[in-house]
ZADRENDREN-704664 format. One record per atom (N, C-alpha, C, O): residue number from 0; x, y, z. Coordinates in pm, 1 decimal, m for minus. Layout:
N
+-----+----------+----------+----------+
!   k !       c1 !       c2 !       c3 !
+-----+----------+----------+----------+
! NUM !        X !        Y !        Z !
...
+-----+----------+----------+----------+
# end
This chain:
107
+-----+----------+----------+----------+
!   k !       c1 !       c2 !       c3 !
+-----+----------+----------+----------+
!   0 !    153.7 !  m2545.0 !   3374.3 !
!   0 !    178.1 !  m2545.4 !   3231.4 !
!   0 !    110.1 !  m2666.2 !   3169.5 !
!   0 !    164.2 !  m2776.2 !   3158.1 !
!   1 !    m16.0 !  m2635.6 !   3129.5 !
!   1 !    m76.3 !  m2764.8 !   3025.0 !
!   1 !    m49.7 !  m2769.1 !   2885.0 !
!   1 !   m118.7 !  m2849.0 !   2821.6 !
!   2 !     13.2 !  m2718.7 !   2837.8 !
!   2 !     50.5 !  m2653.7 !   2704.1 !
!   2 !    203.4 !  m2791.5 !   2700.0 !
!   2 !    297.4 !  m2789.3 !   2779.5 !
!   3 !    189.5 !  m2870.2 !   2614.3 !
!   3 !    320.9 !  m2938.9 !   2580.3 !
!   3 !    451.4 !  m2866.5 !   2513.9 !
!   3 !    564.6 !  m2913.9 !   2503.7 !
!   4 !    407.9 !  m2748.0 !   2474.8 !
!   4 !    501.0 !  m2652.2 !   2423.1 !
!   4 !    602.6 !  m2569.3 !   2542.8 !
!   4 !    719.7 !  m2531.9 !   2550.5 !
!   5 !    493.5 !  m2567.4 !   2617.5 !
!   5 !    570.6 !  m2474.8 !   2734.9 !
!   5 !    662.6 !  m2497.4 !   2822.1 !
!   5 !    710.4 !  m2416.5 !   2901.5 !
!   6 !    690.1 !  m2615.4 !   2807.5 !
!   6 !    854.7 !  m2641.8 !   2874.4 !
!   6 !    983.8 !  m2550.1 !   2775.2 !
!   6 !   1087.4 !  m2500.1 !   2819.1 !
!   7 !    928.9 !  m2551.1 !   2618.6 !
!   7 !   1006.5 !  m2496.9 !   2573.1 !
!   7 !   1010.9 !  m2322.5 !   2521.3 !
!   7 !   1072.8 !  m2260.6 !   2434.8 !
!   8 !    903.1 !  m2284.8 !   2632.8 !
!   8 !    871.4 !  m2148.6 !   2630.4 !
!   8 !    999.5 !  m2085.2 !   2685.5 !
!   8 !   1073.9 !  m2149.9 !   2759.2 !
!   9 !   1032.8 !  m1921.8 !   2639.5 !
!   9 !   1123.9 !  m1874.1 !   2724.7 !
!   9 !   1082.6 !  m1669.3 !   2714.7 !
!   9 !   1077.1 !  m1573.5 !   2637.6 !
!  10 !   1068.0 !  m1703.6 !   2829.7 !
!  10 !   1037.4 !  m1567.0 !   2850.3 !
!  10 !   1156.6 !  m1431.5 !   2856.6 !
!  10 !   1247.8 !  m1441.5 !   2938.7 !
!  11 !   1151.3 !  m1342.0 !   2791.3 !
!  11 !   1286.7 !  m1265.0 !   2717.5 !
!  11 !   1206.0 !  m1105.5 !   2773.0 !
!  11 !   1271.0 !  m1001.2 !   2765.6 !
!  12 !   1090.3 !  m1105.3 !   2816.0 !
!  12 !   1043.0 !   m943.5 !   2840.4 !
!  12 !    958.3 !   m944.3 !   2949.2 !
!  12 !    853.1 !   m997.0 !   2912.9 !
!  13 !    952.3 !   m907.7 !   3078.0 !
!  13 !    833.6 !   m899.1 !   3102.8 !
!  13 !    836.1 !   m727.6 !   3186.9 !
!  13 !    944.4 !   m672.5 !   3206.7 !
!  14 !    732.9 !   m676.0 !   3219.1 !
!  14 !    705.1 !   m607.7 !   3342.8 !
!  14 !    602.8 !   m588.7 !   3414.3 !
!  14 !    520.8 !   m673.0 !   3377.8 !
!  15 !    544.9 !   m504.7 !   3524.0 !
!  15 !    438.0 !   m495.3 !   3567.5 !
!  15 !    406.2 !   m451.6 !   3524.8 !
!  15 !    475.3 !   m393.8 !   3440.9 !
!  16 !    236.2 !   m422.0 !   3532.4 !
!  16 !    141.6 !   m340.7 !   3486.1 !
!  16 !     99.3 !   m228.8 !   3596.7 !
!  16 !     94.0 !   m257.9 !   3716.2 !
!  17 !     77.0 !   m129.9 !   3559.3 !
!  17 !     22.0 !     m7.6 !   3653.3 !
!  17 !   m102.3 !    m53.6 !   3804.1 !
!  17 !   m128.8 !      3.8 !   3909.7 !
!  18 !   m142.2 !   m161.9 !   3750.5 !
!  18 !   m314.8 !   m202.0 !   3831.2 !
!  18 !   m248.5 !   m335.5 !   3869.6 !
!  18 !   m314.0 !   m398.0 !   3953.0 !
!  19 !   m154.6 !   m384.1 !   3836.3 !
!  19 !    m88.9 !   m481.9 !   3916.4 !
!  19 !   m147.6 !   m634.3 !   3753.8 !
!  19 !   m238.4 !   m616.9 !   3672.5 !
!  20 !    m74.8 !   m733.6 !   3761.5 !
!  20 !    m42.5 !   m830.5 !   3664.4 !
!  20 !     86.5 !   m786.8 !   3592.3 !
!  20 !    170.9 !   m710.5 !   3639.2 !
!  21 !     89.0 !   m835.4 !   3493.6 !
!  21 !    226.0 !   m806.9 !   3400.9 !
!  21 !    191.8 !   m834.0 !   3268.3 !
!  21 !     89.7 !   m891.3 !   3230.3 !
!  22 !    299.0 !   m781.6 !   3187.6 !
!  22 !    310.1 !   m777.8 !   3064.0 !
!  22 !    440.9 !   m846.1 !   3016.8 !
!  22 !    553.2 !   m806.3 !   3047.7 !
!  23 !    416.7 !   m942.9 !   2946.2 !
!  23 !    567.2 !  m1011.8 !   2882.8 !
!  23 !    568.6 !  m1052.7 !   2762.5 !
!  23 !    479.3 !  m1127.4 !   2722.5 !
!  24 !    641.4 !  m1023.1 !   2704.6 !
!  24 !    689.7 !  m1132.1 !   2543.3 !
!  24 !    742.9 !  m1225.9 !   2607.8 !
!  24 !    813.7 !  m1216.5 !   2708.1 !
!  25 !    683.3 !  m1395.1 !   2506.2 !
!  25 !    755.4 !  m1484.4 !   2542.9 !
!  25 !    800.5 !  m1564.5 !   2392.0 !
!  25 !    738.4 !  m1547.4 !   2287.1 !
!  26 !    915.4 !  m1649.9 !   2405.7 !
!  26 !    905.5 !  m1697.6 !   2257.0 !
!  26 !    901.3 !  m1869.2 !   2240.8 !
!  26 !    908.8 !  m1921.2 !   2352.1 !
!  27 !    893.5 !  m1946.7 !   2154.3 !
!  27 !    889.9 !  m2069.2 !   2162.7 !
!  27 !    933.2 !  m2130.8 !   2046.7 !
!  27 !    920.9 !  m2049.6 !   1955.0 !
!  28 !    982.7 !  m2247.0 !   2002.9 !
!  28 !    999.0 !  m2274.5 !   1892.9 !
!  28 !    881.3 !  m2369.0 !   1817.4 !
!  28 !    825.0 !  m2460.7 !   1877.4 !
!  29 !    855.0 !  m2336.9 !   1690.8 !
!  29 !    732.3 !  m2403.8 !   1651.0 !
!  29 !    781.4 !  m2501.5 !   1542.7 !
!  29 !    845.6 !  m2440.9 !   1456.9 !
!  30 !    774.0 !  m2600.4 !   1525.4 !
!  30 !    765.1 !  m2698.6 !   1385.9 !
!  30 !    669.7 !  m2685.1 !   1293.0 !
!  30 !    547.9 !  m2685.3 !   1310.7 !
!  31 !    757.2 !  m2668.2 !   1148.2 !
!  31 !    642.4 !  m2699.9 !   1056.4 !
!  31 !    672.8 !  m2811.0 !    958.8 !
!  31 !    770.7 !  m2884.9 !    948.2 !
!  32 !    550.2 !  m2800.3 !    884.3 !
!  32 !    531.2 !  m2929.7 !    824.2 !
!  32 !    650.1 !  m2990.9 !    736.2 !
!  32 !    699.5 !  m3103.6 !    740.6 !
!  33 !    687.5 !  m2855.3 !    635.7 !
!  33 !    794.8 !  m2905.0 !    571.5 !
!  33 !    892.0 !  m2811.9 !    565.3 !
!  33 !    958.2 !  m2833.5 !    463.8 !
!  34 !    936.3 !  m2710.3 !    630.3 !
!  34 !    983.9 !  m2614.7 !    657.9 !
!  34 !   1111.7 !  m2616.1 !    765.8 !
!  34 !   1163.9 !  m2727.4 !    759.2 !
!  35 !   1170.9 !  m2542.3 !    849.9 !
!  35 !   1253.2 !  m2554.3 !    925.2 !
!  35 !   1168.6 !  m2479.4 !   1022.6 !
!  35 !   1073.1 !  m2412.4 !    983.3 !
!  36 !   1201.2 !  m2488.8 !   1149.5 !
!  36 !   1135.7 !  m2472.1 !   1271.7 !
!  36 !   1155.6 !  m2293.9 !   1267.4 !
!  36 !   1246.3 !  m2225.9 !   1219.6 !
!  37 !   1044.1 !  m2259.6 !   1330.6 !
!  37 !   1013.9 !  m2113.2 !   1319.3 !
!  37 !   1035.3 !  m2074.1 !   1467.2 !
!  37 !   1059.4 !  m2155.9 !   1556.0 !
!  38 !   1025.9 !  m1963.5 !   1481.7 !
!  38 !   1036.3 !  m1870.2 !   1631.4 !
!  38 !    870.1 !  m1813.2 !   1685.2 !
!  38 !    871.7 !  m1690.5 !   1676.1 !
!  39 !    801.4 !  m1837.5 !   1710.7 !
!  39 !    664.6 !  m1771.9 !   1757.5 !
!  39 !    683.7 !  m1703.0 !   1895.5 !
!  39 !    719.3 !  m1752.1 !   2002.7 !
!  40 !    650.4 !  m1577.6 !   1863.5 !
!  40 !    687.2 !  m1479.3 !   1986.6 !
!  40 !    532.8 !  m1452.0 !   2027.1 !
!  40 !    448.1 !  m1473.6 !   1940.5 !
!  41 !    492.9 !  m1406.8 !   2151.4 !
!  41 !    377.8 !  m1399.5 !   2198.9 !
!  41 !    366.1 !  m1280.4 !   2315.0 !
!  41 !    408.0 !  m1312.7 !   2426.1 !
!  42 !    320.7 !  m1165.5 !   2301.8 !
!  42 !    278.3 !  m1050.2 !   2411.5 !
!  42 !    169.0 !  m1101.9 !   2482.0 !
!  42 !     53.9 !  m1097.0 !   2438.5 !
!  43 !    205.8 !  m1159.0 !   2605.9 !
!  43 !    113.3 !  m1247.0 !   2703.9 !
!  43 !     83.9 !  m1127.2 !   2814.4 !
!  43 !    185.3 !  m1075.7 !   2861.5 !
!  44 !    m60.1 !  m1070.6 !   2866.9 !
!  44 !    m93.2 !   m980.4 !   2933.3 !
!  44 !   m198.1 !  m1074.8 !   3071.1 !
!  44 !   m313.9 !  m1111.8 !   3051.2 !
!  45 !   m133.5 !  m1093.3 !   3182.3 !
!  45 !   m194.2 !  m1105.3 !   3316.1 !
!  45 !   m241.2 !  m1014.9 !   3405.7 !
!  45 !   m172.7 !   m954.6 !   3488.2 !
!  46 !   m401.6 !  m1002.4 !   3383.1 !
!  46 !   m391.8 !   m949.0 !   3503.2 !
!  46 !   m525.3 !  m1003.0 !   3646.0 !
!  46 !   m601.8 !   m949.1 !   3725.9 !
!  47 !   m480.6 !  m1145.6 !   3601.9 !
!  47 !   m565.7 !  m1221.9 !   3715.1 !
!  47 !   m479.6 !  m1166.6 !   3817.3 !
!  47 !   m368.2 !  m1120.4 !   3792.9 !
!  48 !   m551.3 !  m1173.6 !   3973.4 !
!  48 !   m445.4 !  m1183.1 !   4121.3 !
!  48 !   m358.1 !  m1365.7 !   4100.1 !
!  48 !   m399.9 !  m1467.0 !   4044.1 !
!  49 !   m225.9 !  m1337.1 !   4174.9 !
!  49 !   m171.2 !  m1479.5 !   4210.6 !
!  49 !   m257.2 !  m1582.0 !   4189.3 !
!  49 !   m232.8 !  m1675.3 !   4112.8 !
!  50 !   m396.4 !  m1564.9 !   4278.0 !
!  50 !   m432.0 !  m1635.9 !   4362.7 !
!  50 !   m534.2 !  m1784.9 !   4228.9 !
!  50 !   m570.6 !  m1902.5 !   4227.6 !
!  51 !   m532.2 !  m1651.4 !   4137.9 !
!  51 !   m686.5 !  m1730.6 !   4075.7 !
!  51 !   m572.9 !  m1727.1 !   3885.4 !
!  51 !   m621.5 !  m1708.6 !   3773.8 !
!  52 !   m467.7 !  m1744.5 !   3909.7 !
!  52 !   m375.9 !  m1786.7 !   3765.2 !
!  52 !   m299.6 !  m1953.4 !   3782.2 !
!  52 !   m215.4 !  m1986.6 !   3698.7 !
!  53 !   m328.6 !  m2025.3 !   3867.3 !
!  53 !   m282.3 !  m2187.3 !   3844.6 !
!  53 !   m392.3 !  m2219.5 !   3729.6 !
!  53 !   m487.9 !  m2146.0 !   3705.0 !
!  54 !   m364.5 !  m2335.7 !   3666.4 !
!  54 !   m446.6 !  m2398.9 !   3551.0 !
!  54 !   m451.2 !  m2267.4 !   3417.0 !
!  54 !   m448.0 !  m2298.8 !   3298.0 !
!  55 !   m457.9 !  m2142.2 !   3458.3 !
!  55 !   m493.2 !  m2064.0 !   3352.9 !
!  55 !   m387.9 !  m1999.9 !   3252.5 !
!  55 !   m312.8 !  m1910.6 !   3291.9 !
!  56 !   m384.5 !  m2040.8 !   3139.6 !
!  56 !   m291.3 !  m1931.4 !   3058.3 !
!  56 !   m328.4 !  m1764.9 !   3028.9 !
!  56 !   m436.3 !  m1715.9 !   2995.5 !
!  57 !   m246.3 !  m1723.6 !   3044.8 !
!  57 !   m227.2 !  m1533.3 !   3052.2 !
!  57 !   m266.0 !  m1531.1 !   2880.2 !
!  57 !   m212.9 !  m1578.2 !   2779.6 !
!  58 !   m376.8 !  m1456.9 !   2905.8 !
!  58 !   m429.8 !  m1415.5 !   2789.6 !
!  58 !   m321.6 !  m1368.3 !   2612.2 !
!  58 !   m211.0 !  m1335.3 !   2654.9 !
!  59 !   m319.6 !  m1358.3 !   2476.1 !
!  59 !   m247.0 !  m1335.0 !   2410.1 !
!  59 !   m321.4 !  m1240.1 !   2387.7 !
!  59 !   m443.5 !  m1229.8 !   2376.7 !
!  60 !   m201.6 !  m1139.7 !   2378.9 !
!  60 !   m239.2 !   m969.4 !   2306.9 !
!  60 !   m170.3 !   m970.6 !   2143.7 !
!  60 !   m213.0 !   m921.2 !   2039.3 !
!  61 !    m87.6 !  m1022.9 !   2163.4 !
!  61 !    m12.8 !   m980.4 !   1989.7 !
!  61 !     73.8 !  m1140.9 !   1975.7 !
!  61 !    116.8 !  m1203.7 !   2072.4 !
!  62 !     84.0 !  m1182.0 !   1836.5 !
!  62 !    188.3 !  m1249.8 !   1797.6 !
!  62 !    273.6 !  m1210.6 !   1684.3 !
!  62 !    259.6 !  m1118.2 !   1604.2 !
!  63 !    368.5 !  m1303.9 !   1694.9 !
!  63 !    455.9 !  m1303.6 !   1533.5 !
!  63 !    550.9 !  m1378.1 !   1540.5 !
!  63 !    617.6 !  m1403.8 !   1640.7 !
!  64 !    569.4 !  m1437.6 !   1381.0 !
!  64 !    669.8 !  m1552.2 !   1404.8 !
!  64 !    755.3 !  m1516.4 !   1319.0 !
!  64 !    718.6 !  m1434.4 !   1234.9 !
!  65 !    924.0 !  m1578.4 !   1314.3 !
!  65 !    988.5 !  m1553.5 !   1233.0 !
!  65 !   1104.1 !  m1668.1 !   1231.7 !
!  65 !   1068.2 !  m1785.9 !   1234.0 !
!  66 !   1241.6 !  m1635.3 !   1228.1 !
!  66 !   1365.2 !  m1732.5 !   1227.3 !
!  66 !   1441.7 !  m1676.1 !   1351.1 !
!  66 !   1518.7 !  m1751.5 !   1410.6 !
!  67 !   1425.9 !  m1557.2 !   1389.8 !
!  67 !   1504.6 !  m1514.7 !   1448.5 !
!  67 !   1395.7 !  m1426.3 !   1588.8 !
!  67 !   1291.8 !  m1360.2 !   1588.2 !
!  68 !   1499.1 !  m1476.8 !   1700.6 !
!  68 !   1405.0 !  m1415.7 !   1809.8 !
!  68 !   1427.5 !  m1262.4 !   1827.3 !
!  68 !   1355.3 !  m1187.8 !   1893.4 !
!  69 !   1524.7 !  m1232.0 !   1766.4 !
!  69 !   1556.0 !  m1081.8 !   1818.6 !
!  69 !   1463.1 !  m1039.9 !   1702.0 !
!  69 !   1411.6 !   m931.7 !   1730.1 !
!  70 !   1426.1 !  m1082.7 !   1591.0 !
!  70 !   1308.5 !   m963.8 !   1493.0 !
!  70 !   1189.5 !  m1024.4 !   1588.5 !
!  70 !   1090.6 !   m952.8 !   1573.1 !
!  71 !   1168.4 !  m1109.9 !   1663.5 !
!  71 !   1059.9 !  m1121.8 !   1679.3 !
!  71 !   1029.1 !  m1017.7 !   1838.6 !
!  71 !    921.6 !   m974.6 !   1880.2 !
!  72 !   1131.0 !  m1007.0 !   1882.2 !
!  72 !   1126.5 !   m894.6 !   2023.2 !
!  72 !   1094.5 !   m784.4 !   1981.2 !
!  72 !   1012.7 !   m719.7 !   2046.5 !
!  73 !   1164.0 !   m716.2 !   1827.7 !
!  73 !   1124.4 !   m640.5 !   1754.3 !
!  73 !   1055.1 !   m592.1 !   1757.3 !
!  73 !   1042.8 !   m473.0 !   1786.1 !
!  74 !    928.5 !   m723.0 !   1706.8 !
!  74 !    841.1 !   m639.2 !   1647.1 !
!  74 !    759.6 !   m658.8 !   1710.2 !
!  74 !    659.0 !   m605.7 !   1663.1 !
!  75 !    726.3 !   m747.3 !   1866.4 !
!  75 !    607.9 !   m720.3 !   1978.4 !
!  75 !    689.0 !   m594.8 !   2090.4 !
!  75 !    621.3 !   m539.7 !   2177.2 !
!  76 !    789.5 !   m573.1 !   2078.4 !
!  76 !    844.9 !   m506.4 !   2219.0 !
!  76 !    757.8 !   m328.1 !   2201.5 !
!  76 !    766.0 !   m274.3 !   2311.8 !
!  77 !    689.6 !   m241.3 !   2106.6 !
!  77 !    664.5 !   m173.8 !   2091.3 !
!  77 !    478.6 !   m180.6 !   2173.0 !
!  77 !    422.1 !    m99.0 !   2245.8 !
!  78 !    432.4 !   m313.6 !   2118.2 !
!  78 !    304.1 !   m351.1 !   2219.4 !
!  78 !    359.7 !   m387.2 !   2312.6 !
!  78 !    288.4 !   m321.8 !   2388.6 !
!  79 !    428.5 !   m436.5 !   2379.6 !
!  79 !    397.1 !   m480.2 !   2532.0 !
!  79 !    442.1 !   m377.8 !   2613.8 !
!  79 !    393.3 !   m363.7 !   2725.9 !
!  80 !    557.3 !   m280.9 !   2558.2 !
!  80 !    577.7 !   m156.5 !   2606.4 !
!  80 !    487.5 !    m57.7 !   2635.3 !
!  80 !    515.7 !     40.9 !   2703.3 !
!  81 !    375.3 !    m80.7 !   2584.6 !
!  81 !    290.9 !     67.4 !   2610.2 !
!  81 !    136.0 !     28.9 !   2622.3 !
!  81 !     73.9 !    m41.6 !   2542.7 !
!  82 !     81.0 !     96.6 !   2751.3 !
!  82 !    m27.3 !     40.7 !   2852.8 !
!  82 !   m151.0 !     75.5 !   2785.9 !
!  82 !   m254.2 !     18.8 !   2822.1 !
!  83 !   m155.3 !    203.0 !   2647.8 !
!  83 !   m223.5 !    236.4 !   2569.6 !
!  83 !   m253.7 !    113.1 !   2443.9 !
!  83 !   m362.4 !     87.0 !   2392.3 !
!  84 !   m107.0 !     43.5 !   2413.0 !
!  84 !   m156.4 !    m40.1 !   2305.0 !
!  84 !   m183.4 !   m146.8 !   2398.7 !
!  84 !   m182.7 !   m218.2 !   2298.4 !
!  85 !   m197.3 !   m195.4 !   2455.9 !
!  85 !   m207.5 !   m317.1 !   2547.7 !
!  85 !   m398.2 !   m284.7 !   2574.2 !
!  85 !   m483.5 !   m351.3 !   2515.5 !
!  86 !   m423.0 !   m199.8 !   2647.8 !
!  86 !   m566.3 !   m176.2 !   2664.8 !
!  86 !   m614.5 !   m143.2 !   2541.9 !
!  86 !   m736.0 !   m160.8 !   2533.7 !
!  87 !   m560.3 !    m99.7 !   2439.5 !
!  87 !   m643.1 !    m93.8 !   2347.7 !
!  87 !   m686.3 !   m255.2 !   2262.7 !
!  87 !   m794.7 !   m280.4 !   2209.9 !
!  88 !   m583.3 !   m332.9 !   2269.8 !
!  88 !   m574.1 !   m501.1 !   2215.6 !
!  88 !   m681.9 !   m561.4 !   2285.7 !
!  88 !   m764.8 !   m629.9 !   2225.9 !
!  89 !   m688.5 !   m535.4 !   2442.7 !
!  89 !   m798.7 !   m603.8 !   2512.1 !
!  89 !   m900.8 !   m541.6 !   2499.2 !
!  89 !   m999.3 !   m592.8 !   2552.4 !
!  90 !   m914.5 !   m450.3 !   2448.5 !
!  90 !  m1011.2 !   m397.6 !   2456.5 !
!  90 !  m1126.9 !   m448.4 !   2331.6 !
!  90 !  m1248.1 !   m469.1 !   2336.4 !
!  91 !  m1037.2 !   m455.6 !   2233.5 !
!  91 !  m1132.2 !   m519.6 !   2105.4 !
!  91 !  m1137.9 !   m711.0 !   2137.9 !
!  91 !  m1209.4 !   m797.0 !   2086.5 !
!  92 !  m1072.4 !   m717.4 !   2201.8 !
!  92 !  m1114.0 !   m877.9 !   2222.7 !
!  92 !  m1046.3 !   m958.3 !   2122.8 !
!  92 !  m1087.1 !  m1069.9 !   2090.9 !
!  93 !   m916.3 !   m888.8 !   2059.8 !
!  93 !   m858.1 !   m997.1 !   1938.8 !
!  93 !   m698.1 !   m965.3 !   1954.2 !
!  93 !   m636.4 !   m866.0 !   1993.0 !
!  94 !   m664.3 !  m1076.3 !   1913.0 !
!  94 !   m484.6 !  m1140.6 !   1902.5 !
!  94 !   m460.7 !  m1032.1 !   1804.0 !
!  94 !   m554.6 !   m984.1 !   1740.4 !
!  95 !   m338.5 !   m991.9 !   1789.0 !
!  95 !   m313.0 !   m879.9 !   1705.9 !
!  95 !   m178.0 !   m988.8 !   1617.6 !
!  95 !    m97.4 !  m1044.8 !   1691.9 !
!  96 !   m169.5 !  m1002.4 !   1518.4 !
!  96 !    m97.6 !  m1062.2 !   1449.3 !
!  96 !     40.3 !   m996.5 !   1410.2 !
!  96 !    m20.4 !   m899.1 !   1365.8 !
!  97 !    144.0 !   m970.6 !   1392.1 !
!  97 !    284.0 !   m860.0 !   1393.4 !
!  97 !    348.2 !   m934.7 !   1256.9 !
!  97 !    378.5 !  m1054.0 !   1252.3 !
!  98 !    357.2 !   m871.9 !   1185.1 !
!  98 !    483.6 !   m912.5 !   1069.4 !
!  98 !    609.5 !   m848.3 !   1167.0 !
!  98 !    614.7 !   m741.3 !   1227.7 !
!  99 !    714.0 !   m965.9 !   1155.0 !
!  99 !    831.2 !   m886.1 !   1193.4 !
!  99 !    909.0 !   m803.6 !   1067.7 !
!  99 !    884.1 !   m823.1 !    948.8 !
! 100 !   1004.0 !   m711.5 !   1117.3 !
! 100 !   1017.3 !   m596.5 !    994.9 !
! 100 !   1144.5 !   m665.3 !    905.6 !
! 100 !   1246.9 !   m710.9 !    956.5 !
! 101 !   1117.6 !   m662.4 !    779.2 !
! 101 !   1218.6 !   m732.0 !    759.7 !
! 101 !   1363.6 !   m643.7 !    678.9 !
! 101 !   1334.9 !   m565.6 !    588.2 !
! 102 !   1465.6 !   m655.7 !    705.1 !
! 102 !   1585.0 !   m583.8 !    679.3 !
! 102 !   1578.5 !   m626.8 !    535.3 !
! 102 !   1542.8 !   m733.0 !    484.3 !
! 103 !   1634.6 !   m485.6 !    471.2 !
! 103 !   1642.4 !   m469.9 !    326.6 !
! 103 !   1749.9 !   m581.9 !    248.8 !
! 103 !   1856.9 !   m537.8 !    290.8 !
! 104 !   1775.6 !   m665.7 !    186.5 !
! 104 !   1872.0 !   m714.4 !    147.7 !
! 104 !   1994.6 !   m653.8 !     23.9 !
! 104 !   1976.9 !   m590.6 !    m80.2 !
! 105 !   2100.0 !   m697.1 !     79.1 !
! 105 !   2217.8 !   m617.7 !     m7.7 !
! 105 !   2256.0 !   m683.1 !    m80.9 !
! 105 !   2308.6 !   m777.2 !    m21.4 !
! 106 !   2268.3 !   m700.5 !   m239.1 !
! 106 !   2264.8 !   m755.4 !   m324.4 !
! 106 !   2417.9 !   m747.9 !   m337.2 !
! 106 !   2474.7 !   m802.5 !   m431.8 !
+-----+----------+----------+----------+
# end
């Protein structure tokens, strides 16, 4: 873990992948400038062997941040669930950004 953040990483999803690596949401807490600390959730996709993942971070397929970790499981658990949106994310070569969904408010 070279990442100073990642002690305070916590991983809430993961599974294997069909061809072997895994697929996980992980979440972390982020500081901002003048704000109150946010939730950044991250669909992290491995599929180096064991052998050749020390020093390396597992690639990002999707993010999204919010206040709350359960909208943020939300709204990556639909990508990391399915091997179609996952190959399709790597496939274009870009982070997929997620608004989490936000509940209607009751006045």
């Amino acid at each position: 873990m070279n990442n100073p953040s990642d002690a305070a990483t916590t991983r809430l999803y993961e599974r294997r992948l069909p061809s072997g690596g895994y697929v996980a949401i992980q979440v972390s807490p982020v500081r901002t400038l003048f704000g109150p600390v946010k939730i950044r959730g991250e669909v992290v996709v491995e599929r180096r062997p064991e052998s050749r993942r020390a020093g390396h971070r597992a690639p990002i397929a999707a993010c999204a941040e919010d206040m709350g970790t359960k909208e943020i499981v939300d709204a990556l658990y639909p990508i990391a669930n399915s091997d179609s949106a996952i190959a399709e994310v790597l496939a274009r070569k870009v982070m997929v950004p997620i608004a989490p969904r936000r509940r209607p408010s009751v006045s």
